[in-house]
C-alpha positions as CSV (number, residue, x, y, z in Angstrom):
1,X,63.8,60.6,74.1
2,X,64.6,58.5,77.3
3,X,66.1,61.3,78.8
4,X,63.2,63.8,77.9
5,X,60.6,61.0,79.6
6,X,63.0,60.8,82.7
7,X,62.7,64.6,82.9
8,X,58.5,64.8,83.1
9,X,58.5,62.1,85.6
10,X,60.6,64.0,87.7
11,X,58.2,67.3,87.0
12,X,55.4,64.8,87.8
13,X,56.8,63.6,91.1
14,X,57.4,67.1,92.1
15,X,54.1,68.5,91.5
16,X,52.8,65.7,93.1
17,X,54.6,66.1,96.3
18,X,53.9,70.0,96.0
19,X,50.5,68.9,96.0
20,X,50.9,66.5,99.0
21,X,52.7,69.8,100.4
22,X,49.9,71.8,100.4
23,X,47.0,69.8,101.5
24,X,49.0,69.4,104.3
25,X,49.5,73.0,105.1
26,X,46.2,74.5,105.6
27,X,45.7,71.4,108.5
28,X,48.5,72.2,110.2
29,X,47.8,75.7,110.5
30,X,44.7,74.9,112.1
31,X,46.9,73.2,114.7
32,X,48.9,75.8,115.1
33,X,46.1,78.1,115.6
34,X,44.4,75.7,118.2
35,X,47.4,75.8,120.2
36,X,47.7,79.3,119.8
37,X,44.1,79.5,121.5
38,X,45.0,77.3,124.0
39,X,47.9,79.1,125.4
40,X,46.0,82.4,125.4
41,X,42.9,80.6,126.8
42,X,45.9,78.8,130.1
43,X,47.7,82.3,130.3
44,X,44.1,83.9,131.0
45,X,43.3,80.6,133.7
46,X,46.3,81.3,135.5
47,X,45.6,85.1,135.7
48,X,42.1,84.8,136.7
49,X,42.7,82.0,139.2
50,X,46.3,84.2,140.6
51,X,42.9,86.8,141.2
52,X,40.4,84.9,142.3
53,X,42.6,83.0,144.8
54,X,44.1,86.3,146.0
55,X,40.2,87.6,146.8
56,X,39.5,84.3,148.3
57,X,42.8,85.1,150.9
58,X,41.7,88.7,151.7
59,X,37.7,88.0,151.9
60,X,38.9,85.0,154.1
61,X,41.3,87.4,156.3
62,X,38.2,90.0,156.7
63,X,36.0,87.2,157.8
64,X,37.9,86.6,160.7
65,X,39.0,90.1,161.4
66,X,34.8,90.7,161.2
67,X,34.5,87.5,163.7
68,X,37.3,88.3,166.0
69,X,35.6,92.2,166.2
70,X,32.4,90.5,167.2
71,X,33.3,88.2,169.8
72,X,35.7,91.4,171.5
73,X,32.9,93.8,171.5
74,X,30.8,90.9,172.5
75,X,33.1,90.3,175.9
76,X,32.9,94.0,176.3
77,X,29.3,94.4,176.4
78,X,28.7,91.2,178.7
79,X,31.0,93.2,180.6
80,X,29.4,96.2,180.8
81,X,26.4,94.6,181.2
82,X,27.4,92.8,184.2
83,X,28.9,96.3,185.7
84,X,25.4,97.9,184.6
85,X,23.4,94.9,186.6
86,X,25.7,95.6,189.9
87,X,25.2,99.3,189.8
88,X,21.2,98.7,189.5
89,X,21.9,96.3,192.4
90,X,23.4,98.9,194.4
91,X,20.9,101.4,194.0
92,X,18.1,99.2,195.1
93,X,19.9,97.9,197.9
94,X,20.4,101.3,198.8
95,X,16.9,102.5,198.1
96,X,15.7,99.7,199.6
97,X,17.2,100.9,203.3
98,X,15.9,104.3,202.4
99,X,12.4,103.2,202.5
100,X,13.3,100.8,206.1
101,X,14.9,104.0,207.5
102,X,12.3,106.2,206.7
103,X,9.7,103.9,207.8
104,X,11.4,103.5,211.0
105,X,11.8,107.4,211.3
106,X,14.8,107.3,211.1
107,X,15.7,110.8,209.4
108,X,19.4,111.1,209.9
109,X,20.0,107.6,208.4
110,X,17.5,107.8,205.5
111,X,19.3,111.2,204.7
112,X,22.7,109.7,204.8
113,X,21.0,107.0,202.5
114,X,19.9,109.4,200.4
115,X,23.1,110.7,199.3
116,X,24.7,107.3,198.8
117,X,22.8,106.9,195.6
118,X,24.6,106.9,191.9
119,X,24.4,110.4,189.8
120,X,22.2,108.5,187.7
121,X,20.0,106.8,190.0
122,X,19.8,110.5,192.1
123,X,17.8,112.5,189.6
124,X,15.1,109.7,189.4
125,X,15.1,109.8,193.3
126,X,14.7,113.4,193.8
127,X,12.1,113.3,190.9
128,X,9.9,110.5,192.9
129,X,10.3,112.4,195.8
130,X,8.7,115.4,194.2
131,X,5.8,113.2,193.8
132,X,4.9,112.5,197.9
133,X,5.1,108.7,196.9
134,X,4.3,107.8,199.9
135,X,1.1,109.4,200.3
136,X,0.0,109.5,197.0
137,X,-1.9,107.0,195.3
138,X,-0.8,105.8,191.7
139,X,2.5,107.0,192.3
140,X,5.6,104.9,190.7
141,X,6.6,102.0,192.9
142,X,10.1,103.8,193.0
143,X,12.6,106.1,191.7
144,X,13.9,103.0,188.8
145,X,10.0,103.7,187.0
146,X,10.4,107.5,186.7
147,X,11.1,108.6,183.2
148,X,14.0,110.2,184.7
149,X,15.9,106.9,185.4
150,X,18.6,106.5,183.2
151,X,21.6,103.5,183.2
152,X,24.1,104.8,181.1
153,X,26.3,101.7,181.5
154,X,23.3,99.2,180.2
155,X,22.5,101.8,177.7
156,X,26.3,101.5,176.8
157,X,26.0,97.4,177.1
158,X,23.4,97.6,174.6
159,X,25.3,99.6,172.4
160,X,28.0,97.1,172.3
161,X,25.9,94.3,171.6
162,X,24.6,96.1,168.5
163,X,28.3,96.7,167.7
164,X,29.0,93.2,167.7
165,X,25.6,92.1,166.1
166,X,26.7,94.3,163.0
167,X,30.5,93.1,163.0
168,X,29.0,89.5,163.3
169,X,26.5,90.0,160.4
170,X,29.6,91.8,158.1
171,X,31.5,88.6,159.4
172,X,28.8,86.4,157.3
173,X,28.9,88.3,154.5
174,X,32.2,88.6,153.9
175,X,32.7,85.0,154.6
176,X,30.2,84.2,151.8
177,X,32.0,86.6,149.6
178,X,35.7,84.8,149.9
179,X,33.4,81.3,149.5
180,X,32.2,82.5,145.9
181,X,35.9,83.2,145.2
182,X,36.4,79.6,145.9
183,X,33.8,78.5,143.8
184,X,35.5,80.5,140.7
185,X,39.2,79.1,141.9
186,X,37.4,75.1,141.4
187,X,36.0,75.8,138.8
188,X,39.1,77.5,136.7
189,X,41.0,74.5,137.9
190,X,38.2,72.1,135.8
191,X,38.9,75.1,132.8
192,X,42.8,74.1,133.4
193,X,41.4,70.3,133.5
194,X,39.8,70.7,130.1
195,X,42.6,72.2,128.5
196,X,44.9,69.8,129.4
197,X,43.0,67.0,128.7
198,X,41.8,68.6,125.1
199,X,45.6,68.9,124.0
200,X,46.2,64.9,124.5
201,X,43.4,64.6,121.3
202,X,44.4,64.3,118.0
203,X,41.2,64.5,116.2
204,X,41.1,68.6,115.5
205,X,37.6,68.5,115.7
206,X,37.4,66.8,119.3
207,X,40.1,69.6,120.5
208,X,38.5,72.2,119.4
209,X,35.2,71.2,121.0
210,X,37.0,70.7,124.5
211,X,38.9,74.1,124.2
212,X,35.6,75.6,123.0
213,X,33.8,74.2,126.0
214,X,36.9,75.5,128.8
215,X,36.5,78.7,126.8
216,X,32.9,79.5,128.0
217,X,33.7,78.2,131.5
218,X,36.5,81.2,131.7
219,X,34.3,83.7,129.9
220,X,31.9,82.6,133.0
221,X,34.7,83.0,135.5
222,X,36.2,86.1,134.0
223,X,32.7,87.3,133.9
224,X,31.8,86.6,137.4
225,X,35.3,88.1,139.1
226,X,34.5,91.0,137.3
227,X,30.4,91.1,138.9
228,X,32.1,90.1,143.0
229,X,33.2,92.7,145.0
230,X,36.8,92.9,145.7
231,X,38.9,93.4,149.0
């Protein structure tokens, strides 16, 4: 009989421990499963902020490609601006010395004069000439008001400026672009902050909040590098 008693308080202690056994189970799967989560959740951060800190370098390097564009055609136009102000200067001089030769009577002069104008500046005079300016009242001061005038070279200036108006504006934009990638970079880095600091708990429940809570931050990040424009 001892020996029979012996043997159910073995069977006891067994079932007892199988019981301990699998109480114990079903817990530690949920562990397992957390931490399962939170490696998919930090192989998913480190994609997402590999991306958005690759965006962040390109949208950064068209910024200043945009800027330096701007500032080039910028010199340009000043440039061509300045060339366009001389020619004008020119012309007037020489117009200017028409008008005092021709006053003076001085044909041969004012017709050397006359051919010392630009191509540009030659239509306009021949056109105000048509118009016996100097006999007829209302007539255009001089050959520069004539709907014939035309500066190519300012026209050209203005172009330029335009040019670098636009590559200025794009310079902006893409500037702010490569800033909204930084945005999603900081805050994946709090999403990488969260998960780290969530796997230090022990409490399932307090980990699982924390991972839940880096989780919709990284939805909102995934979401958002999916909406920006890429380079």
């Amino acid at each position: 009989m001892a020996e029979g008693n012996a043997n159910i308080e073995i069977a006891q202690n067994l079932r007892e421990h199988r019981g301990h056994g699998g109480d114990g189970e079903p817990s530690h799967r949920r562990i397992e499963t957390i931490e399962i989560l939170e490696a998919i959740l930090l192989a998913i951060v480190a994609l997402a902020t590999a991306l958005s800190g690759y965006q962040a370098a390109r949208w950064d390097g068209e910024s200043s490609r945009a800027y330096a564009t701007s500032s080039r055609l910028g010199v340009k136009s000043d440039e061509m601006q300045l060339t366009a102000n001389e020619t004008l200067l020119y012309d007037t001089s020489t117009f200017t010395a028409w008008l005092q030769a021709y006053a003076a009577g001085e044909t041969k002069l004012a017709a050397i004069l006359a051919t010392r104008f630009t191509p540009e500046y030659k239509v306009a005079f021949d056109a105000w000439l048509k118009l016996d300016p100097l006999n007829t009242s209302g007539a255009p001061p001089g050959p520069r008001y004539m709907p014939q005038f035309k500066e190519p070279l300012a026209e050209q200036a203005k172009g330029l400026a335009d040019q670098a108006n636009q590559a200025f504006e794009e310079g902006v934009h893409t500037r702010s672009v490569g800033e909204d990638y930084v945005k999603v970079t900081v805050i994946l880095a709090a999403v990488l902050f969260l998960l780290a600091i969530g796997q230090r708990f022990r409490i399932k429940g307090v980990r699982l909040t924390v991972t839940g809570v880096a989780g919709v931050f990284l939805v909102y990040c995934v979401v958002l590098l999916a909406v920006y424009p890429h380079a």
